[in-house]
VOFI-283443 format. One record per residue (C-alpha): residue in one letter; x, y, z. Coordinates in steps of 0.05 Angstrom, whole numbers, plus 5000, padded with zeros to 4 digits. Layout:
N
AXYZ/...
***
This chain:
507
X816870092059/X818569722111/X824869902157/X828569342135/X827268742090/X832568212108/X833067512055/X834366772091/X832066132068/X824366042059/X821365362098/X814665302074/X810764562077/X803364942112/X799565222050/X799965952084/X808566162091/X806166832106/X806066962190/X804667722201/X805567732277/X810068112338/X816867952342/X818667482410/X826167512414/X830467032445/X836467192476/X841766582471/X845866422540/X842166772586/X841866252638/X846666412694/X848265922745/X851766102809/X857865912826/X858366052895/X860565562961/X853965172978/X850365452910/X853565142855/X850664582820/X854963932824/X856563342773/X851162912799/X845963522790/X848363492721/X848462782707/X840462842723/X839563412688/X842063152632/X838162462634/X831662802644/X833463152589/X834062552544/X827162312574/X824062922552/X826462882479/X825362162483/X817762312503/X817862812447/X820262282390/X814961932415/X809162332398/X812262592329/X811962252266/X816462112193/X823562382193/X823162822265/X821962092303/X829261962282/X832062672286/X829862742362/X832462002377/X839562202349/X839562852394/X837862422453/X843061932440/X847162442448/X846162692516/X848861952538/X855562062503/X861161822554/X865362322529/X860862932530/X860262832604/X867062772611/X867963442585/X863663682632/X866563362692/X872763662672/X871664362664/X867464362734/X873064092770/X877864552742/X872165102773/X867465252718/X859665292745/X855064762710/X852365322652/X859365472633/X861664732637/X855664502595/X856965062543/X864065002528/X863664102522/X857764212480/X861164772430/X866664392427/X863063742402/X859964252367/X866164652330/X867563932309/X862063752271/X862764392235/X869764342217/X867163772178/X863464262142/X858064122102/X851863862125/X854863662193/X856664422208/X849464602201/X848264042245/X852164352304/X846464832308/X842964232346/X847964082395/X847864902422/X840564832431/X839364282464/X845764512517/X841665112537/X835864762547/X838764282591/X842064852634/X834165112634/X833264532662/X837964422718/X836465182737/X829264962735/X827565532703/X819865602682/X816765542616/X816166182576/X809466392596/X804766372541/X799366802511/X793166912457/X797467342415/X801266972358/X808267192353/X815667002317/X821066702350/X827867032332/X833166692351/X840566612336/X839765902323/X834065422341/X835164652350/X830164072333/X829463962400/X826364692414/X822064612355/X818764032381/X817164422448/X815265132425/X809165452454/X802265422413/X802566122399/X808866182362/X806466142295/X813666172258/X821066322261/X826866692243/X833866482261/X840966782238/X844166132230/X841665442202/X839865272133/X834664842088/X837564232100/X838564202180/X834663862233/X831064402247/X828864562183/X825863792172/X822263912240/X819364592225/X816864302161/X814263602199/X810664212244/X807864582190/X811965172214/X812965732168/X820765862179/X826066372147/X833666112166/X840866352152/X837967082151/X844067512156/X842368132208/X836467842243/X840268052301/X837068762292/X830668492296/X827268782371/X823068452407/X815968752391/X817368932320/X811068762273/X814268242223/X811768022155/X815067292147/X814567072073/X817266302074/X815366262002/X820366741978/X824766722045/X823367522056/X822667832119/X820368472133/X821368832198/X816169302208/X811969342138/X808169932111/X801169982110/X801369812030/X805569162037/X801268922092/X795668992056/X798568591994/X800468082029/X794368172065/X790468061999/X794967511978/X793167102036/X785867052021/X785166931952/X786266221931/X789866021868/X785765881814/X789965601751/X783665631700/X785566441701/X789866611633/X794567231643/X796967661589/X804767511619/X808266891653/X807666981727/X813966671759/X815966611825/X822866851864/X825766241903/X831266131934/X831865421940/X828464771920/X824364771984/X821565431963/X820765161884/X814564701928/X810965291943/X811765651878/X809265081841/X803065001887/X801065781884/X801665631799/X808365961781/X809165791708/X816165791727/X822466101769/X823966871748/X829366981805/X833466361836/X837366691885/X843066201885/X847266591940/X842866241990/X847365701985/X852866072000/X850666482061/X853966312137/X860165872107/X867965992117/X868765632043/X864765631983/X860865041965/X863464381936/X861864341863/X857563671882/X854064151932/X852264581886/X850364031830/X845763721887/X842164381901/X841364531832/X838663991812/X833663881863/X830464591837/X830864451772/X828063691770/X821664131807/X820964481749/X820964001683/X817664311614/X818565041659/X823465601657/X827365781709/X832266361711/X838366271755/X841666871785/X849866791801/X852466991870/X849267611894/X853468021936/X851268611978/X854168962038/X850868632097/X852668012064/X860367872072/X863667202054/X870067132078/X872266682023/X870767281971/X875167851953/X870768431941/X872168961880/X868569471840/X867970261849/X864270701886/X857070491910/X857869851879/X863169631910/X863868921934/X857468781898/X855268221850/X858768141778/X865168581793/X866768141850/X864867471822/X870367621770/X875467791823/X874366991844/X874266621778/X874765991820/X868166061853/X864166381795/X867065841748/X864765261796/X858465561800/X856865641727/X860564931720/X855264581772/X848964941740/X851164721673/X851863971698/X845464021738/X842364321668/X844663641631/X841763171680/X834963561679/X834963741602/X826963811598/X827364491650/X830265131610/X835665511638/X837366141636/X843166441674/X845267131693/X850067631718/X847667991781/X849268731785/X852768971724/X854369641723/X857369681655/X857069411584/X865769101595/X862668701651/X857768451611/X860668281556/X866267961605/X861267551628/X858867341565/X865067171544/X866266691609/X859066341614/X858866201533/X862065561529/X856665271583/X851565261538/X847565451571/X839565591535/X839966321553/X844666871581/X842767471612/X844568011661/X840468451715/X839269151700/X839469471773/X843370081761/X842270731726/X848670741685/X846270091649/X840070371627/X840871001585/X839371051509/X848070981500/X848470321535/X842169951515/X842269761445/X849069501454/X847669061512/X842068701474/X846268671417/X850068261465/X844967911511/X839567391510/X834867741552/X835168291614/X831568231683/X830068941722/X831568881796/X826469401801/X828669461883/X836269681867/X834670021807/X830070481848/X834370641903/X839970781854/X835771221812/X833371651859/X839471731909/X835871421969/X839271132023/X836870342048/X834270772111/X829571192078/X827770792010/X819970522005/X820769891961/X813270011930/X812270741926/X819270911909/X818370341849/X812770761822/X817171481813/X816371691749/X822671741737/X824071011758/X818470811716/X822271181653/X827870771663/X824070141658/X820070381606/X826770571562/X830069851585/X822869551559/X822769891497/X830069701474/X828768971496/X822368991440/X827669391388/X832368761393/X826568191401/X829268041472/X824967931528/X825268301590/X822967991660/X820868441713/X823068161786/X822868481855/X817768701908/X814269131864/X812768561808/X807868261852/X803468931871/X797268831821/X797269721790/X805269691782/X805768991751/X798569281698/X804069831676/X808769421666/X805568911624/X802169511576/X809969761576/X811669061548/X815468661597/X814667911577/X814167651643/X813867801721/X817467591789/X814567561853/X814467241914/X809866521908/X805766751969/X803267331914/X802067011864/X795066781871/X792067451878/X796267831812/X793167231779/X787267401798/X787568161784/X791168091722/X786367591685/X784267711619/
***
């Protein structure tokens, strides 16, 4: 497996999201300007600097098109703000050297629009960016060199107006902050410029590292193995032909509506995995219920006459929101369903907005479940909770070994409309391994992993109730085979695979 596979939000418009290329990291604030007696930088050096700035993006605007015309017009009216200069002015004459001066007025323009929250915090993102490449500027600091070799830019953040001036050969991005509906996610999509943003831990990304960027499922994987390169590999050249039946639904994992684009185009009959959480990622407060409804329902209007299978709030430990208590026991602690119920106010907005998006899209089916339950209480807690939604279908993942033995089973589909097997987690939690040392597709195929599923399988056909198989290993052509002669009832991969297990799965 690969050492790490990290989750952000996928931005997809080229037909190819998948970028296998060398990490180029970029280090934020670099840029130090001196501040020493007859080498500092005065106001009037910054009062050009900051006007040939707003030529450049002005230049920029001009030779862009649609929606990043406007975006890069806004971000230039803003480097004439009176007031932004007078917060520069101010901090140099109380000693600060231009880079620090520049920094600090810009954050704190910045730290305004996100106290706003929202959309405008996301939006702050643009005002950082453009500050450091104005102090670039005044340091007159040379263009990073390019070269032949394609690479990804990680960054911290990433504003529209570096997107517009990015070297040929980067061929996509990852950033730690930002989401699907910033600036710089309309420019990387005007660009055709496979993107995954918000991805918590990209810091740990080094520069060099061969990365596997999936913007159709919003995956990245830092160095992959030789067996996920080469799906992904495969993936990429075969071209999706609908006419081919397969014995299953193939559905897609998404994690947005952006994403829902490019499951639809690579011929998902639908959404197995809507990883809602994405929504949630990088905040200090949960989302509105009208953000949520909005987000919702953007997905869902994608996919009319089509199921899609909504996942609540999924948790894990490199994920932290500080407006969640965690709970639960032992290795699951401060994971999914146990601390959703710690915070009925955000689980109950949540299942409240996918219900109202449901009844303004009543043509897409909707099925919503509990993300790692780790007993039969919880589930039938949740059950009890989610009921009077109405919603078509209710459902919980099966990701840990204490769910799935021959005690537990029959009762839970006694209880539940349907299961989905998180086939990663379940792995790793079946066979002891930890994150460091677990291989996503070969650890998947252990035959004692495989007896779980098949047992899970089996008591979904005793009780009529289907059982989806999602995760990495849903999309690698021999594993999915078994586990449609097991008798799953449909698989969940990422989009960008979907065109070649169509193709190897045809009947």
């Amino acid at each position: 497996m690969a050492e790490r596979v990290l989750v952000g939000a996928g931005v997809a418009s080229a037909d190819d999201g998948v970028v296998i290329a060398k990490a180029r990291v970029k280090i934020p604030g670099s840029i130090v300007l001196s501040n020493q007696p007859g080498e500092r930088f005065s106001l009037l050096d910054v009062k050009v600097a900051l006007q040939q700035m707003r030529e450049q993006i002005e230049i920029e605007a001009f030779g862009s098109t649609g929606e990043s015309i406007e975006i890069l017009r806004a971000m230039a009216m803003m480097l004439s703000d009176k007031e932004l200069f007078e917060e520069i002015k101010a901090r140099m004459s109380e000693g600060a050297d231009a880079a620090t001066a520049i920094r600090g007025a810009f954050s704190k323009f910045a730290r305004k629009l996100t106290d706003l929250g929202g959309h405008f915090a996301e939006r702050s993102n643009d005002l950082i960016g453009i500050a450091e490449r104005t102090i670039s500027l005044l340091a007159n600091e040379p263009s990073e060199e390019e070269d032949q070799e394609r690479k990804i830019l990680i960054a911290e953040r990433l504003s529209p107006v570096d997107i517009s001036s990015l070297p040929d050969n980067i061929a996509g991005f990852i950033t730690e902050e930002g989401g699907i509906s910033s600036h710089t996610a309309v420019m990387a999509r005007a660009n055709q410029l496979p993107a995954v943003m918000g991805v918590v831990g990209a810091g740990v990304i080094k520069d060099g590292d061969n990365i596997l960027l999936d913007a159709t499922s919003g995956q990245v994987f830092i160095n992959p193995s030789q067996d996920e390169l080469a799906n992904y590999r495969a993936a990429i050249e075969t071209e999706v032909d609908l006419s081919l039946e397969t014995p299953v639904p193939l559905l897609a994992n998404v994690g947005s509506a952006i994403e829902g684009g490019s499951a639809i185009k690579a011929g998902a009959q639908g959404v197995g995995l809507y990883r809602t959480e994405l929504l949630f990622l990088g905040r200090k407060d949960a989302p509105s219920l009208e953000e949520q409804v909005f987000e919702y329902s953007r997905l869902l209007a994608r996919f009319k006459d089509r199921l899609v299978i909504a996942r609540l709030l999924d948790l894990d430990f490199d994920k932290p929101l500080p407006f969640l208590t965690p709970a639960g026991e032992g290795d699951y602690f401060g994971r999914g369903l146990a601390t959703l119920m710690a915070n009925p106010d955000v689980i109950n907005t949540q299942l409240e907005a996918l219900a109202k998006a449901s009844s303004y899209y009543p043509e897409t089916e909707l099925w919503v479940m509990a993300p790692m339950v780790t007993s039969y209480a919880e589930a039938k807690q949740f059950i009890e909770m989610a009921r009077p939604y109405e919603f078509d279908k209710l459902g919980v993942m099966v990701e840990v070994p204490e769910l799935a033995t021959p005690q537990v089973l029959p009762a839970l589909f006694n209880l539940v409309d349907f299961v989905s097997i998180g086939s990663n987690d379940l792995a790793q939690y079946v066979l002891r391994r930890p994150r460091s040392s677990f291989r996503s597709l070969s650890d998947a195929k252990h035959p004692e992993v495989i007896s779980r599923v098949a047992a899970i399988i089996e008591a979904g056909k005793q009780a009529s109730k289907p059982v989806s198989i999602c995760g990495e290993i849903a999309g690698e052509p021999e594993a999915a085979q078994w586990f449609i002669d097991l008798g799953a009832s449909s698989l969940s991969a990422s989009s960008a695979l979907l065109p070649a297990l169509r193709q190897k799965l045809a009947v």
